[in-house]
C-alpha positions in Angstrom: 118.4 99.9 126.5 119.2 102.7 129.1 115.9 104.3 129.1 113.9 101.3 127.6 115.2 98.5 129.6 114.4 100.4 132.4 112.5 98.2 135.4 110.8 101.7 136.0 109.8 102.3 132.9 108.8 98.6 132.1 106.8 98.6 135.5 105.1 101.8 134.3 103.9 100.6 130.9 103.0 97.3 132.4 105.5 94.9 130.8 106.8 92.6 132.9 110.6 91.3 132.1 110.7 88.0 133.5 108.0 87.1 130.6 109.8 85.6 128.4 106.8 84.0 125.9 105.6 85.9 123.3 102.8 87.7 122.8 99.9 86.5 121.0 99.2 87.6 117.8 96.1 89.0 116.9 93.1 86.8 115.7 91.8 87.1 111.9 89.3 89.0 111.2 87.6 88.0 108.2 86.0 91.5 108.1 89.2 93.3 107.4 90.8 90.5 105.3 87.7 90.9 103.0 88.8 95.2 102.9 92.3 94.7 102.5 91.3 92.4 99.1 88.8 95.2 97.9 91.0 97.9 98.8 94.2 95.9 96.7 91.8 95.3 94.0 90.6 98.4 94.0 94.2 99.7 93.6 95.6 97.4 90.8 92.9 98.6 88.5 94.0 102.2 88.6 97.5 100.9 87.3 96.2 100.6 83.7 94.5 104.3 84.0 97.2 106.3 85.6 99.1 109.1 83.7 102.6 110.6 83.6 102.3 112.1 87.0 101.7 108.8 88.7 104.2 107.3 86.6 106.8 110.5 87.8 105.9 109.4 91.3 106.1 105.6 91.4 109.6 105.8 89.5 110.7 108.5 92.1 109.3 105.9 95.5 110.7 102.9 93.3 114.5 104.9 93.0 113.9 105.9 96.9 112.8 102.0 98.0 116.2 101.4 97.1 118.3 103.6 99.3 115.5 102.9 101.9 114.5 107.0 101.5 113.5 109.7 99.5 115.0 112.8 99.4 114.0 116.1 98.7 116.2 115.6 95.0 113.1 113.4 94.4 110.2 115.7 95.8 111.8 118.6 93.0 111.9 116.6 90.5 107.7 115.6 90.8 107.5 119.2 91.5 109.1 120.2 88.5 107.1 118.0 86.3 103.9 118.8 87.9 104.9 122.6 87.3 105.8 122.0 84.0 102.4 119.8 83.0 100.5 122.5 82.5 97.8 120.9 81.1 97.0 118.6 84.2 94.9 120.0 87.2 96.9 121.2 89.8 96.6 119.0 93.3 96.2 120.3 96.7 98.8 119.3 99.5 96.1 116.8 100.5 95.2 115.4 97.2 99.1 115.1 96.6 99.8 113.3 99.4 96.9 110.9 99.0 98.3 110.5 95.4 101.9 109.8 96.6 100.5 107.3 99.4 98.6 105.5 96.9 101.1 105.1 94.7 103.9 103.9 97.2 100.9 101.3 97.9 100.6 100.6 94.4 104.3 99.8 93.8 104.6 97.7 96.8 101.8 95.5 95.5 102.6 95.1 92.6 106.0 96.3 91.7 106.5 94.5 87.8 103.1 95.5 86.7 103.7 99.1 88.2 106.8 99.7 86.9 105.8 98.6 82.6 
């Protein structure tokens, strides 16, 4: 509250604290609600396909979801499986993060399914 409930600061980023209302939300966009549906659907039918490294990962976000973090006891432990799989492709750092993002999107969507 000392540097955010500043009047300064408040004047400089235009908020004004004698509003009281809130904001209003956003409208819907039917445009985006029809991505998000693809982009979920699109996601729940990689759950049947996926392989021991996706499994590794998901039960390493799900143990981290948890405790509200992962550490970096988790991120060894993919790394030491993906090591020790020698017969899967290595990943890139970017392919390995877009694999980790997905599958934290995964779990949150459908956690039950994810998880069997």
């Amino acid at each position: 509250m000392w540097v955010y409930g500043s009047p300064l600061l408040q004047a400089a980023v235009g908020i004004d604290p004698a509003v009281t209302e809130r904001l209003p939300k956003a409208p819907k966009n039917l445009f985006h609600r029809e991505l998000l549906s693809r982009r979920i659907a699109e996601l729940k039918s990689h759950i049947p396909l996926e392989g021991i490294r996706e499994a590794v990962i998901r039960a390493v976000l799900y143990i981290g979801m948890t405790r509200n973090s992962v550490d970096e006891r988790g991120f060894e432990l993919v790394r030491r499986i993906r090591s020790a799989q020698r017969d899967l492709p290595s990943l890139s750092l970017a392919e390995f993060k877009t694999l980790l993002r997905e599958q934290f999107l995964i779990l949150l969507i459908d956690q039950e399914a994810t998880l069997q």
